[in-house]
C-alpha positions in Angstrom: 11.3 19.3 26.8 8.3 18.7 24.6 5.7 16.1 26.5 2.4 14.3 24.9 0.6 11.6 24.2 -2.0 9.3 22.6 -3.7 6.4 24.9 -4.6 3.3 24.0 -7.8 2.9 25.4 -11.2 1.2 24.2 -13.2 2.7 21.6 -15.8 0.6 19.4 -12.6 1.2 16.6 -9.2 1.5 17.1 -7.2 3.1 19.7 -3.5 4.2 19.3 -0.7 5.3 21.4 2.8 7.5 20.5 3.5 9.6 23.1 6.3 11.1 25.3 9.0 12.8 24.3 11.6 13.7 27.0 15.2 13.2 27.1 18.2 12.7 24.5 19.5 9.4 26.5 17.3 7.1 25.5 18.1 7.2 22.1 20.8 4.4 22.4 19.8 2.5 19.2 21.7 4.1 16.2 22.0 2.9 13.1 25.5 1.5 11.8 25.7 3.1 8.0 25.0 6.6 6.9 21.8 7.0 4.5 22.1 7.6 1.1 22.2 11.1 0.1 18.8 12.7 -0.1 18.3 15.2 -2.9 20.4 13.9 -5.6 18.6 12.3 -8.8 17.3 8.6 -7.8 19.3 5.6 -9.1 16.5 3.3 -10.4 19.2 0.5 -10.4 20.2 1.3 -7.0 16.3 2.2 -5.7 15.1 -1.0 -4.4 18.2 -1.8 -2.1 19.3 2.3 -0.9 17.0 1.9 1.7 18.6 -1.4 3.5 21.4 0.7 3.6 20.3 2.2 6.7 19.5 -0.9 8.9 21.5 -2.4 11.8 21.4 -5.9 11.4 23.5 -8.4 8.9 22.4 -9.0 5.6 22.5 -12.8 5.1 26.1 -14.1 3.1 26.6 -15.3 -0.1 25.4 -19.1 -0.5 26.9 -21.4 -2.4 23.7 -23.4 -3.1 22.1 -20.5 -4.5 22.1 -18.8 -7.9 22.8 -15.1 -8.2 19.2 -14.2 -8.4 18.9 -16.8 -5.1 21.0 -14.8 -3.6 19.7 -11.3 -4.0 16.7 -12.6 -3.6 17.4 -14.1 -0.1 19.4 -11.1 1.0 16.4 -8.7 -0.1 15.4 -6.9 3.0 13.2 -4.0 3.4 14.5 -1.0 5.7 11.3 -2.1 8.7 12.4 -5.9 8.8 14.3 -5.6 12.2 11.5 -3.8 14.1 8.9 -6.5 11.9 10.9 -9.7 13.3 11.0 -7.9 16.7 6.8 -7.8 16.3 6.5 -11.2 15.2 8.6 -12.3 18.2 7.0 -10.8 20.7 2.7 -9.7 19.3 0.5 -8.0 21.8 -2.1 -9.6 22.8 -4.8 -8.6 25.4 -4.7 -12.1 27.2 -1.4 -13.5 26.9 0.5 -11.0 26.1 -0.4 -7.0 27.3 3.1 -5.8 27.3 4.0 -7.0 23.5 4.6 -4.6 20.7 1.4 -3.2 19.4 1.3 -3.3 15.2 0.5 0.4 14.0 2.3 -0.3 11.4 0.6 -2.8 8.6 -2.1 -1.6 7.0 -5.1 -3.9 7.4 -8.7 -3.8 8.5 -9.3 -5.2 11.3 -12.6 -3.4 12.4 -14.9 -5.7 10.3 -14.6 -8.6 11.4 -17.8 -9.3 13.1 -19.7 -8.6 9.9 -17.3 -10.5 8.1 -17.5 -13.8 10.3 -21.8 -13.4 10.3 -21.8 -13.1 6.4 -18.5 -15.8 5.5 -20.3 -18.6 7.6 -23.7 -18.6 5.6 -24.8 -21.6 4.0 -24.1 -20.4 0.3 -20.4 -20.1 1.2 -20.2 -24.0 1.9 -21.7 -24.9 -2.1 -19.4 -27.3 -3.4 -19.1 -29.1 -6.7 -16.4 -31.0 -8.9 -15.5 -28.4 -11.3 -14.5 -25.9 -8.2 -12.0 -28.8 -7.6 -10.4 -29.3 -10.9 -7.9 -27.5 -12.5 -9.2 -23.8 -13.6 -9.3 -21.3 -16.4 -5.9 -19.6 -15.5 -7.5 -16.3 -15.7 -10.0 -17.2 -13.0 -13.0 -19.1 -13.1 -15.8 -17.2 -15.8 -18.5 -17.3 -13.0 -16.0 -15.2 -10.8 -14.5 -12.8 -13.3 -17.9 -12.3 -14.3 -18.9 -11.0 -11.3 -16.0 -9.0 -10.9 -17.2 -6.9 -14.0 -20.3 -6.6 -12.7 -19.4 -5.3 -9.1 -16.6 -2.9 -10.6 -18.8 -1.6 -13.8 -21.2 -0.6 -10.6 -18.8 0.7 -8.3 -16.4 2.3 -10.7 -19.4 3.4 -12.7 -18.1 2.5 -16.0 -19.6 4.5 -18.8 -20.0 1.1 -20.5 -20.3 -2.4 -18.6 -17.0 -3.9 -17.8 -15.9 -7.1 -20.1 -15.2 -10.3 -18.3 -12.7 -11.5 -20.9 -11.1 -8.5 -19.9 -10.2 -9.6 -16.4 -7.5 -11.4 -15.0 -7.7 -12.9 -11.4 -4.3 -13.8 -9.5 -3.5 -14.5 -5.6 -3.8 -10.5 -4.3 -2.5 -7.3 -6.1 1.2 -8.0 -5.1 1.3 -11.1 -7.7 -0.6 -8.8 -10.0 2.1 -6.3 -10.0 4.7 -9.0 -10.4 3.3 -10.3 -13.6 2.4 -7.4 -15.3 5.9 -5.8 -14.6 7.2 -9.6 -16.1 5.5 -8.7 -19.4 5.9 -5.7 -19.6 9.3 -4.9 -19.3 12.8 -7.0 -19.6 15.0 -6.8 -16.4 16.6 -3.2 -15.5 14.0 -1.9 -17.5 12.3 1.0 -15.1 8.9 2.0 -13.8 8.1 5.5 -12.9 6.4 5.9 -9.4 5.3 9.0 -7.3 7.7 8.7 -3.7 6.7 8.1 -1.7 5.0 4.9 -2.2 3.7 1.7 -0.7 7.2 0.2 -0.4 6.3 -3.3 -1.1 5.7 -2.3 -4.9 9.6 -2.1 -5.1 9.4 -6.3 -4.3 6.8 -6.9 -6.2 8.3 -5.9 -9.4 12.2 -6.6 -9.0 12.6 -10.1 -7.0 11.2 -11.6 -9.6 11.3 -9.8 -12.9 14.2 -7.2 -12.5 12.2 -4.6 -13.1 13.5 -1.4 -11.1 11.3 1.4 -10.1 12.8 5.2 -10.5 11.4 7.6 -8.6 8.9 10.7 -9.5 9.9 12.8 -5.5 7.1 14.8 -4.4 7.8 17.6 -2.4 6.4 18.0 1.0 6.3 21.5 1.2 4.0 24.1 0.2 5.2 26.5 -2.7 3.9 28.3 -5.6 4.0 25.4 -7.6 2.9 23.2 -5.2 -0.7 24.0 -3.5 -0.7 20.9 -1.3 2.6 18.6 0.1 3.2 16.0 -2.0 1.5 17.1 -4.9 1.5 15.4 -7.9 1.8 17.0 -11.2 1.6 15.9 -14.7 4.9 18.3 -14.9 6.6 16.3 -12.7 6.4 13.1 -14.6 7.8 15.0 -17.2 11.0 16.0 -15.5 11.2 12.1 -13.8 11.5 10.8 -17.5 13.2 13.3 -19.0 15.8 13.0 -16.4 15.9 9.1 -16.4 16.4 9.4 -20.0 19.5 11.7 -19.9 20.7 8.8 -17.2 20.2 6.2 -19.5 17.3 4.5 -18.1 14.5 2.2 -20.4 11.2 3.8 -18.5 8.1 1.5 -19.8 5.6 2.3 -17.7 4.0 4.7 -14.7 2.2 3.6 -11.6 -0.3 5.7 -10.7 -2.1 4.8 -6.9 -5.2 6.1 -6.4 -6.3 6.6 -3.4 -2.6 6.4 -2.2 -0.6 4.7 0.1 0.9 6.3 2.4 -0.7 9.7 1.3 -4.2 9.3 1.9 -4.7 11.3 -1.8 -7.6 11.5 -3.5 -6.9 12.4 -7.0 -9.4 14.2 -8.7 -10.7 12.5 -12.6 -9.0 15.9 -14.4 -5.7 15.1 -12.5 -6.0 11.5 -13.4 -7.0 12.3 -16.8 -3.7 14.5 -17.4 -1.3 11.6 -16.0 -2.9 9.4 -18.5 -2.3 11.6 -21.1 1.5 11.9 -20.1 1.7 8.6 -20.2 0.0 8.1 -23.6 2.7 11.1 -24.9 5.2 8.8 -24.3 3.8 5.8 -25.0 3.7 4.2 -21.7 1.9 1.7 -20.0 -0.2 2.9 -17.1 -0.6 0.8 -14.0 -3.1 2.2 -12.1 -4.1 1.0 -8.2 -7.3 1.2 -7.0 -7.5 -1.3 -4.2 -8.7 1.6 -1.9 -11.1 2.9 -3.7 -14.3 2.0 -1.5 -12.3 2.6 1.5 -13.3 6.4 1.1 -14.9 7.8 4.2 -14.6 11.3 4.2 -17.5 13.4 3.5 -15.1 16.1 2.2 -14.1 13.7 -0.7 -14.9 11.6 -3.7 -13.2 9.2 -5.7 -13.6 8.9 -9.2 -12.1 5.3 -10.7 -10.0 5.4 -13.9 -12.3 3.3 -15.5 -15.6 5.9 -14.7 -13.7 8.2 -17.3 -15.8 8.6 -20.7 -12.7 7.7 -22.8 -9.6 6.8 -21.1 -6.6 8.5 -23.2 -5.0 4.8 -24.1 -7.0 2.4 -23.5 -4.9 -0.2 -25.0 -1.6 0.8 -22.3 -4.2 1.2 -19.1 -4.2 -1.3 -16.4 -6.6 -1.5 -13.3 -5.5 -3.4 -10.5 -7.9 -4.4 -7.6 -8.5 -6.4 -4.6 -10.4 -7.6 -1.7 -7.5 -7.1 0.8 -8.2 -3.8 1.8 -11.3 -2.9 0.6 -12.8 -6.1 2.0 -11.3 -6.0 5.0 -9.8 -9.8 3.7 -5.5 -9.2 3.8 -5.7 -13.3 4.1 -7.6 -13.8 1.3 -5.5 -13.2 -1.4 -7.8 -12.1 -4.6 -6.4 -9.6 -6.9 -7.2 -8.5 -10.7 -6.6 -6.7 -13.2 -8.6 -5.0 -16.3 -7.1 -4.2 -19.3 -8.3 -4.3 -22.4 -4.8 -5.0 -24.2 -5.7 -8.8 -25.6 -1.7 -9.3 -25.7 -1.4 -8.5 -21.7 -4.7 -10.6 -20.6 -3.2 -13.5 -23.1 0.6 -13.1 -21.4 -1.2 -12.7 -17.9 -3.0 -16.3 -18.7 0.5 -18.0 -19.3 1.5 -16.8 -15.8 -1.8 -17.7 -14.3 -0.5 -21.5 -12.9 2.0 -19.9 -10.7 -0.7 -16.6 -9.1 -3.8 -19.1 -9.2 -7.0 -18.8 -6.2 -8.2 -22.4 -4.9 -11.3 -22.7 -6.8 -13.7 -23.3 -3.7 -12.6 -19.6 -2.7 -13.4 -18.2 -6.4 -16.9 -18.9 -5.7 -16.8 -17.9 -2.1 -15.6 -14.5 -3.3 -18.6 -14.4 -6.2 -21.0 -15.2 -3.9 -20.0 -12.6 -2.2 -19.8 -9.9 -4.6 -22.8 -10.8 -5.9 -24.8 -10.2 -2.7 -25.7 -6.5 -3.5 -28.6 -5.9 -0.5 -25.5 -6.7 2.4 -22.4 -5.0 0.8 -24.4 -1.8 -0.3 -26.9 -1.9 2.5 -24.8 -3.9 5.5 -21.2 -3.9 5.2 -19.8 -1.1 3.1 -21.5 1.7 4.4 -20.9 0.1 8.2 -16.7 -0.3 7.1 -17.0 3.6 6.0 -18.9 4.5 9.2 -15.9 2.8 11.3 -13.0 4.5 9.4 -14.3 7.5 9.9 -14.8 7.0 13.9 -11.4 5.1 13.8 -9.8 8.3 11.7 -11.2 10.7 13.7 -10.2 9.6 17.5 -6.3 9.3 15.9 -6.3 13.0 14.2 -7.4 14.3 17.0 -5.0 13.0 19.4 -2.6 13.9 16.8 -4.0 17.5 16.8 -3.7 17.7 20.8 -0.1 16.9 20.4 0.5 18.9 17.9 1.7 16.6 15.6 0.9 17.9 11.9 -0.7 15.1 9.2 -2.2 15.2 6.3 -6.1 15.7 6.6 -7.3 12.9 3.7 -10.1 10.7 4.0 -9.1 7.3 2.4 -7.1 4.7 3.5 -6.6 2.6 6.6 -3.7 5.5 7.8 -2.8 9.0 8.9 0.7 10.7 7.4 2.1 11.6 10.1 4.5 14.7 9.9 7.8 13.6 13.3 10.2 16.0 11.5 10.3 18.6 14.6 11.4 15.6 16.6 14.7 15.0 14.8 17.6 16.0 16.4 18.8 16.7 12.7 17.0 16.6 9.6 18.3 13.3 8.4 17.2 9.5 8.0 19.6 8.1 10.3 18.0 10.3 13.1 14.2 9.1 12.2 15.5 5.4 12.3 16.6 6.5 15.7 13.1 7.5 16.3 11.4 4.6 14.8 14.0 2.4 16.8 12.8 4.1 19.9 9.3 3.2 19.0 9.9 -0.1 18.4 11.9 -0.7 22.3 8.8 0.9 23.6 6.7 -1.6 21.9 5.1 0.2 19.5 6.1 -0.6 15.8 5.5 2.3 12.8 6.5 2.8 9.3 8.5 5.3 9.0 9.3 7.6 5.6 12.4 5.9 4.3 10.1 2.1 4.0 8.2 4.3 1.2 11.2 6.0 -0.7 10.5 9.5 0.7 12.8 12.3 -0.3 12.0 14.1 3.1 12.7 12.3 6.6 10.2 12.2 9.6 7.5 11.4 7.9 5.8 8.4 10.0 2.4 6.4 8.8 0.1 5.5 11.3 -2.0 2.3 10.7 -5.6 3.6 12.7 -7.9 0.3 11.8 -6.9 -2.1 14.6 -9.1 -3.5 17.1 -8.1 -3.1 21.0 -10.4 -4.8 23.3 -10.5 -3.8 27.1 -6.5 -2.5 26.6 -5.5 -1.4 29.6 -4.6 2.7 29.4 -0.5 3.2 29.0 1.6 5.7 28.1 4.9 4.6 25.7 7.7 7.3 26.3 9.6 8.1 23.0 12.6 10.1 23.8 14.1 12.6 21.7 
């Protein structure tokens, strides 16, 4: 019998709960197909659907009213959406609802809000005027990408100011990925990514555009070779392409996240620098994520942007992608862009720009906001650091009381979260059995197989939610 736990109590951050693990009945909940077997080389035509294999409920049937790509389209459905409509059915909420299921699970910032509210309501966010209500440069409005190159040249520290013409602004980073995949590559065309990996990227780039991603597995043990779990090598990439090459697989481009999600990685400008030139070896594009990147809070670490570099290895294949969802603490309002400085891609990006635009009124609340040095350098970014850390620290340590073992990191809104010991047997039908029981005790997770992970157990917990005067409770999870 293994016992623990984590209350949710009230802290000036957030406050989590997993807890007790006690007997082998209460794992009633299993899932109805086996998982796809772990180890062999990925199929990037299979990649974006193996996961679903492992979920309990019906996949919608074929419709007649729909066209093929209607149909997959509409029965697309990611490995969590069971325990996700569960959530939606049934939220916690400290009024009207104590006993729903808490969401440790999405990764958003909810500890800013205050600041948020105090700065959003001031009387330069109401300025209107016609043009902000006319149909707008498809790349964004000037005045806003403008300010975008000034706020990243600062914060990326770019050797060289950043160039608005350079910058394309869509509805968040998911529509940024969608497009850029769209003209970049035809359908069944691949993308290599490090797995695991934020799982909606798999979405992003295939509902749409048919663009599959293949996978690059990173190990999560220590060896030789491998100083840290999950380490990502330049080598690695290699053997991902050279193998998806023998499989007959068109790779066009790599996605490099940085800081990642669901790591919590930090990589370092010489290990960026060598991934780049990987990617330049073989002539592909590099789509690199940054939308973490001021969401850095541990004293331990630094983050050094792609576009800080002194000469960036292909400048012309290179794509930044950023947003205000996490960084900003603003998953609602969805701003994402992109720098390249590849004239083709920002002239391509434009034609899409009708179908990813932002409601101009919002374009110049988000300039007004960025430029408004005095409160994000002085008020609210070093306050949003300040409550990640607290909000980082009460969760590892509970974690480290229950000897649960994570991955110490200092970026991001989680904690990787190492269950494996739990598992009856090593395998991903027993950790949906797990994240099943965390779901009936009304507590919903994300577990490894929602991010393409070659190793089960693996659980990311979401630490920047908000409880207010949440009553104490323990959630037994039995194993």
């Amino acid at each position: 019998m293994i016992v623990g736990h984590i209350v949710l109590g009230t802290t000036s951050a957030s406050l989590f709960a997993i807890t007790q693990i006690v007997s082998p009945e209460s794992l009633s909940v299993h899932p109805s197909s086996p998982p796809p077997v772990q180890g062999s080389s990925p199929d990037p035509s299979a990649l974006p659907f193996t996961p679903s294999m492992l979920r309990g409920d019906q996949v919608p049937q074929y419709s007649c009213y729909l066209s093929r790509r209607g149909n997959s389209i509409r029965q697309h459905q990611g490995i969590l959406q069971e325990g996700y409509t569960q959530y939606h059915a049934n939220k916690y909420d400290e009024n009207s609802n104590p006993d729903g299921i808490i969401n440790m699970g999405t990764s958003e910032n909810k500890l800013c809000f205050d600041l948020l509210q105090e700065r959003l309501t001031q009387p330069d966010m109401l300025l209107m005027e016609p043009s902000l209500l006319q149909y707008p440069d498809w790349k964004g409005h000037c005045f806003l990408r403008e300010e975008v190159a000034k706020f990243l040249s600062e914060h990326c520290r770019s050797p060289v100011p950043l160039k608005a013409e350079n910058m394309v602004v869509m509805n968040g980073c998911g529509s940024i990925f969608c497009a850029v995949a769209a003209v970049l590559c035809d359908p069944d065309d691949a993308i290599l990514i490090p797995s695991p990996f934020y799982g909606v990227i798999t979405e992003d780039v295939d509902l749409y555009s048919g663009v599959k991603l293949y996978c690059v597995p990173l190990d999560s043990e220590v060896s030789e070779s491998d100083a840290r779990p999950f380490h990502l090598s330049a080598e690695k990439l290699e053997h991902a392409l050279e193998r998806a090459k023998k499989e007959g697989v068109n790779v066009r481009a790599v996605i490099l996240v940085n800081p990642h999600n669901p790591l919590g990685e930090i990589y370092t400008a010489e290990e960026m620098t060598s991934f780049l030139n990987f990617a330049k070896r073989h002539e592909l594009h590099a789509i690199v994520d940054e939308v973490y990147m001021l969401s850095v809070f541990g004293e331990d670490f630094s983050f050094h942007s792609v576009l800080s570099l002194e000469r960036i290895p292909d400048a012309q294949r290179t794509h930044v992608l950023w947003g205000l969802s996490k960084d900003f603490a603003m998953a609602g309002v969805r701003v994402g862009t992109v720098y390249s400085e590849n004239r083709d891609l920002v002239q391509a990006l434009d034609k899409l720009g009708n179908f990813h635009g932002v409601a101009g009124p919002l374009q110049r609340q988000v300039a007004q906001l960025l430029k408004d040095k005095e409160w994000l350098n002085e008020v609210f970014l070093p306050e949003n650091r300040r409550r990640l850390k607290k909000a980082h620290q009460y969760v590892a340590a509970q974690l480290t009381k229950l000897g649960i073992p994570y991955l110490h990191r200092g970026a991001g809104f989680f904690i990787w979260a190492d269950f494996s010991k739990y598992l009856k047997e090593q395998t991903f039908v027993e950790e949906l059995c797990l994240w099943r029981c965390f779901v009936k005790h009304r507590v919903l997770l994300s577990c490894s197989q929602a991010f393409s992970c070659s190793s089960p157990g693996w659980f990311r917990i979401v630490f920047t939610d908000q409880f207010h005067e949440l009553s104490r409770r323990q959630i037994t999870v039995n194993k």
